[in-house]
C-alpha positions as a printed NumPy array, in Angstrom:
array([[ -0.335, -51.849,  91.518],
       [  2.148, -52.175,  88.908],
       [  0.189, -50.784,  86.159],
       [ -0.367, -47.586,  87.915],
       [  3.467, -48.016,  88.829],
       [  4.373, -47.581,  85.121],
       [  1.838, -45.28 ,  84.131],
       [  3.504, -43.011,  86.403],
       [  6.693, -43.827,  85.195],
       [  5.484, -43.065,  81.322],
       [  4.255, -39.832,  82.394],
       [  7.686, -38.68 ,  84.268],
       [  9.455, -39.731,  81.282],
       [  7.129, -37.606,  78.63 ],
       [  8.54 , -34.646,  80.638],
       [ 12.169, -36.178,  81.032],
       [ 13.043, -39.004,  78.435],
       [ 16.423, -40.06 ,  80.209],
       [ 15.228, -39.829,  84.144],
       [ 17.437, -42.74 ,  85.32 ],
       [ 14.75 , -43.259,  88.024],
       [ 11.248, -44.009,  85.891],
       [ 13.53 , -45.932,  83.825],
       [ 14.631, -47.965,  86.396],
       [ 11.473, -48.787,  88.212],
       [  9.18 , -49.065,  85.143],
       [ 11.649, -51.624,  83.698],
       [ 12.192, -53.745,  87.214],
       [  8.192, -53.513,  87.17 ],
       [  7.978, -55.146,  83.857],
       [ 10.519, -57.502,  84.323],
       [  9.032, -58.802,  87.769],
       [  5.451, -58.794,  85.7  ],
       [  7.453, -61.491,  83.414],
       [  7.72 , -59.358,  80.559],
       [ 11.075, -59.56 ,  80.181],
       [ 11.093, -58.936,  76.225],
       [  8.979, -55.764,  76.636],
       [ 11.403, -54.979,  79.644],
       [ 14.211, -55.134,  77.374],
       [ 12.46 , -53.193,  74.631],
       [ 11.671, -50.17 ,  76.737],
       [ 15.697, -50.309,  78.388],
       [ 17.009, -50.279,  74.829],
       [ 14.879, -47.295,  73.622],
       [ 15.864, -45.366,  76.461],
       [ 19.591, -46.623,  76.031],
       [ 19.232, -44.814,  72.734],
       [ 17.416, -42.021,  74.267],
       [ 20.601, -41.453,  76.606],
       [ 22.959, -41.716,  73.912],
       [ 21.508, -39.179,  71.392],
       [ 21.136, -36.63 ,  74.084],
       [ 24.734, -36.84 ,  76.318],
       [ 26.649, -38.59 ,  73.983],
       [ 27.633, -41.537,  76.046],
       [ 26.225, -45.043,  76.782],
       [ 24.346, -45.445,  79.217],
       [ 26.537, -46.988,  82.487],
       [ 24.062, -49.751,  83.757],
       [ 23.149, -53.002,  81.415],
       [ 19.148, -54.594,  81.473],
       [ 21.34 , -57.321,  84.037],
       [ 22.557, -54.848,  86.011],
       [ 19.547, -53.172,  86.482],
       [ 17.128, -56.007,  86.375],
       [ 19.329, -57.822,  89.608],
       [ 19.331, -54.604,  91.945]])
């Protein structure tokens, strides 16, 4: 159920915005859900997310992750 999928997901990230995990399966959920440009949204946001908090990019791109 991918809808229950992300809602978990959303909920692990209100407690930890950069958990490379939710992240990762909330935005290969989207993405196999064909919505890729929502998909992309919510991997740039957290891209920021990442950035502001440790300083560094973030060391996977939306191709990377979306073709694991």
């Amino acid at each position: 159920h991918p809808e229950k999928i992300i809602k978990i997901c959303d909920t692990i990230l209100s407690f930890d915005s950069v958990d490379q995990d939710a992240i990762k399966l909330k935005v290969l959920t989207l993405y196999n859900q064909g919505k890729i440009n929502i998909a992309k949204n919510v991997f740039n946001l957290f891209v920021a997310e990442y950035k502001r908090i440790y300083d560094e990019p973030f060391p996977l791109t939306f191709k990377d992750l979306t073709s694991s």
